[in-house]
N, C-alpha and C positions, 0 to 999 in steps of 0.2 A: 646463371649461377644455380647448381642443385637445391633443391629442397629440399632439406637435411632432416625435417622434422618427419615429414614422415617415410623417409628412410624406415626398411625393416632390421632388426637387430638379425645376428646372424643364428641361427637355427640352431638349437637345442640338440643334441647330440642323446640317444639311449643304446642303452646294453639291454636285451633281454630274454630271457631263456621260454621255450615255448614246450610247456608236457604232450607229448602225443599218447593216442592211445592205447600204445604197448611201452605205456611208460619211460617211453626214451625223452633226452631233453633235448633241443635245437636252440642251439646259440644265433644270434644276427644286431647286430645294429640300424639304429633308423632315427631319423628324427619325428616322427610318429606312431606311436607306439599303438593303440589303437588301431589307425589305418592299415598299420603295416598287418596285425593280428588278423583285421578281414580281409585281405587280400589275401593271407596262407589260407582262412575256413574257405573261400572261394574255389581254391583251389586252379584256378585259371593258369594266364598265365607269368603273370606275378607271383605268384607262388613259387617259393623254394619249390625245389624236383623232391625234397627230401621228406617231405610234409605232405603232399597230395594223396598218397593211398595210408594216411597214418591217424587223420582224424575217427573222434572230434580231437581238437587242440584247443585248449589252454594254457592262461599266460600262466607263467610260475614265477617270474621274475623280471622287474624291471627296474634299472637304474638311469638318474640323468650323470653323461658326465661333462668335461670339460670341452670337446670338439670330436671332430671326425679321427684326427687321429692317435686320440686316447682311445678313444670306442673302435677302430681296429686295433689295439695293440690287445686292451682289453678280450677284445672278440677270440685274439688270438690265445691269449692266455689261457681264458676259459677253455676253448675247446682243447686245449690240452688237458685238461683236468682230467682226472678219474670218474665215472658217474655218482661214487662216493663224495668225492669233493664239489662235483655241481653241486647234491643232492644238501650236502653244508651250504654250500652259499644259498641255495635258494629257503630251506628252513632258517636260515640267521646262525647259524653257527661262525659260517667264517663271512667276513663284512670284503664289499667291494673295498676298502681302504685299505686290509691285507691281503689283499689279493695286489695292489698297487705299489703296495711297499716290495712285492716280490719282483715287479717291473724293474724297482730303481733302479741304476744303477750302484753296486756296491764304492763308498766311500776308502779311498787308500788310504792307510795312517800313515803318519807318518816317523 
């Protein structure tokens, strides 16, 4: 019979946006938020292609969400965004939960 206790729970799922040094932003998902950040300053080859000649980099934003596949839907969303509308999510103007409401799907009346 398994050992149910220590069983790990399943992994923490983040959205986060990385500022490079000519001010652009880089969307990605990871369940390590941190880890994932040294692995782009490294620049190896773990690193996004997009980030290596763009440092330093800085997080600007990170969210936890609900699984891997809200955080690519989200991923997706985002990177459709304007640099205007990252540039609101990551000051707090617009909140990852309207950004999520723009996901739903629209309700039919009836």
């Amino acid at each position: 019979m398994p050992d149910l206790q220590n069983r790990t729970s399943p992994a923490e799922w983040y959205i986060y946006l990385i500022r490079c040094s000519d001010n652009s932003l880089y969307t990605g998902i990871t369940t390590d938020v941190e880890r994932r950040l040294k692995e782009h300053q490294a620049g190896g080859k773990k690193a996004a292609r997009y980030l290596r000649a763009r440092g330093p980099l800085q997080l600007a934003f990170s969210c936890p969400v609900s699984d891997q596949t809200e955080a690519l839907r989200l991923e997706y969303a985002i990177k459709q965004l304007s640099k205007e509308n990252k540039e609101k999510l990551v000051n707090g103007s617009t909140t990852i939960d309207q950004l999520r409401e723009r996901l739903e799907p629209k309700q039919a009346s009836d």
